[in-house]
C-alpha positions in Angstrom: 10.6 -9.7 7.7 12.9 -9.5 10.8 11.1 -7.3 13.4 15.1 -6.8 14.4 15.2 -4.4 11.8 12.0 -2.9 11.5 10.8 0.5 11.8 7.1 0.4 13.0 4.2 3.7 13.7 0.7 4.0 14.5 -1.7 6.5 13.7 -5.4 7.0 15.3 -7.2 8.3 11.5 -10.3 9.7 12.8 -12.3 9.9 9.4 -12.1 8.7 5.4 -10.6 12.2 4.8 -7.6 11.4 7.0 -6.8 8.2 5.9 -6.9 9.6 2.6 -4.7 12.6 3.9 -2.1 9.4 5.1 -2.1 8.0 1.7 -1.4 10.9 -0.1 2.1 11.8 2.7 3.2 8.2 1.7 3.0 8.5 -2.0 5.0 12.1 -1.8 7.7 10.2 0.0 7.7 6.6 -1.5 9.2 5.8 -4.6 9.3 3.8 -7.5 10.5 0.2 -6.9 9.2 0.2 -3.4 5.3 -1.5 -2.5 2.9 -0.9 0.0 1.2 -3.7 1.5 -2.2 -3.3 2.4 -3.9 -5.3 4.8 -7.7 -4.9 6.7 -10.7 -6.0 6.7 -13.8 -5.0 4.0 -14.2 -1.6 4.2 -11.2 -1.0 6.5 -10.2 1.7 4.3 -7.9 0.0 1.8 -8.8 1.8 -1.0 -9.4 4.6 0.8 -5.7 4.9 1.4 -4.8 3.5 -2.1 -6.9 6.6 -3.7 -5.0 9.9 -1.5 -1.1 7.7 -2.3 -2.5 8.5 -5.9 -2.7 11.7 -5.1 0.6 12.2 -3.5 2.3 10.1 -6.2 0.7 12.8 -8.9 -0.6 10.3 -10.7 -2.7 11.4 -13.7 -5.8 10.3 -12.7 -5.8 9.9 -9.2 -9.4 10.4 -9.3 -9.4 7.0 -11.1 -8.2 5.0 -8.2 -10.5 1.8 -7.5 -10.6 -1.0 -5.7 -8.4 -3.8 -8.5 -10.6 -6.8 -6.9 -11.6 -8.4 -10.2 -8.6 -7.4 -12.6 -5.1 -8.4 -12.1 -3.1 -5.4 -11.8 -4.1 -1.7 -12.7 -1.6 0.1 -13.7 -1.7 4.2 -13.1 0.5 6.3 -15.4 2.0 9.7 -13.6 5.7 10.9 -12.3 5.7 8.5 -10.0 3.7 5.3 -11.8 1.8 3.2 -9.3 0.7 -0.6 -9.8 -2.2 -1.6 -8.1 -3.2 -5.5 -7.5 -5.9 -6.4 -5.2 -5.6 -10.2 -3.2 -9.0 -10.4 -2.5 -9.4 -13.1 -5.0 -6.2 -15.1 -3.5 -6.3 -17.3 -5.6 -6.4 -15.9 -9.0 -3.7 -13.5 -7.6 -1.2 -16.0 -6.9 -1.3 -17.8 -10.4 -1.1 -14.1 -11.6 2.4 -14.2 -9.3 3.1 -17.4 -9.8 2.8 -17.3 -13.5 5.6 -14.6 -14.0 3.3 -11.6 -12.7 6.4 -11.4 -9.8 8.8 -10.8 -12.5 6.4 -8.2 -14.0 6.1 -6.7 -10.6 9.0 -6.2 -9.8 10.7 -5.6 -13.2 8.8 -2.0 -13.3 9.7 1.0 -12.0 6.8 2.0 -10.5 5.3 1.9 -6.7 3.7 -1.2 -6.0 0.2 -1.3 -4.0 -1.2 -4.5 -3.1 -4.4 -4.9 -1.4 -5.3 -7.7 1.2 -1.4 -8.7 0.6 -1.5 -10.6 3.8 -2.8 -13.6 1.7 0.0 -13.3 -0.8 2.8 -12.3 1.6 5.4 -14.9 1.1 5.2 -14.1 -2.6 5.6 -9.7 -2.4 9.0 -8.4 -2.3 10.3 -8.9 1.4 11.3 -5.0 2.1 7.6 -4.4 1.2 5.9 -1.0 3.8 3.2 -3.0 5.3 0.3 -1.1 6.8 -2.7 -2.5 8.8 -6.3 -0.9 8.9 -8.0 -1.8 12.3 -11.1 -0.6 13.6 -11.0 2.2 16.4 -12.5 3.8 18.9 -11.9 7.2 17.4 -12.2 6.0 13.5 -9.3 3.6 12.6 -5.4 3.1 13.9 -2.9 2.7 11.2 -0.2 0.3 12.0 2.8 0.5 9.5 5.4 -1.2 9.3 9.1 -2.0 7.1 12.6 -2.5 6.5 15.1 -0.1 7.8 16.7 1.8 6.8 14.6 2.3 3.8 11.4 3.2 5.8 12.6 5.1 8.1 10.9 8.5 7.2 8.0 6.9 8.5 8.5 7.9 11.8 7.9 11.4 11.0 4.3 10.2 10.0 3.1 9.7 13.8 2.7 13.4 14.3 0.0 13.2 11.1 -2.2 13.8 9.3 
């Protein structure tokens, strides 16, 4: 992705609750077709994240949210259907997306979240919302970043949560 034409935001998230709080603003305004690329390190708050976009998508069961490590994709029925694939496993992941699970990604209309996506990255659709969970002095720091114009209502996330 061309940091030309990028829109990019931090956030300081002080707690679990926050980060939550930021997952659930980017599920109200993402929408089907469009993924979320997750990237930090164990227990950076991944899933944390993944569980309040649930929430904001109205899934059914947002409650229901977990960590995908050892399936292949999870897929959440609700208005706004979410499919959630976990990379921690790199490589069963990529002969999941090497073995048509791209196509199957991408044909849905539903949101795509993919944890540790950094090790599938040249492989997720390249006007993918990347955000990065790093370790803080306060909590964690969100970094987000993607494509504009489509992610440009991002911005008006680094007055939040």
């Amino acid at each position: 992705m061309s940091t030309e034409s990028e829109v990019r935001v931090e956030i300081v998230l002080a707690d679990e609750a926050a980060t939550r709080e930021l997952g659930r603003k980017l599920g109200e305004a993402i929408v089907p077709g469009q993924g979320l690329a997750l990237v930090g390190d164990l227990g950076a708050g991944k899933t944390c994240l993944a569980q309040g976009l649930g929430l904001g998508l109205g899934l059914v069961d947002p409650e229901g949210v977990c960590s995908p490590t050892y399936l292949l994709v999870v897929e959440h029925p609700g208005p706004k259907p979410m499919l959630h694939l976990d990379a921690y496993m790199e490589a069963k992941t990529r002969a999941f997306l090497l073995d048509g699970g791209v196509d199957y990604l991408q044909e849905a209309s539903a949101v795509l979240v993919v944890e540790w996506a950094d090790r599938v990255a040249e492989l997720l659709p390249e006007d993918c919302l990347w955000l990065e969970l790093l370790p803080h002095a306060k909590g964690r720091i969100a970094r987000i970043r993607g494509p504009e114009p489509t992610f440009r209502w991002i911005e008006k996330l680094s007055s939040s949560p």
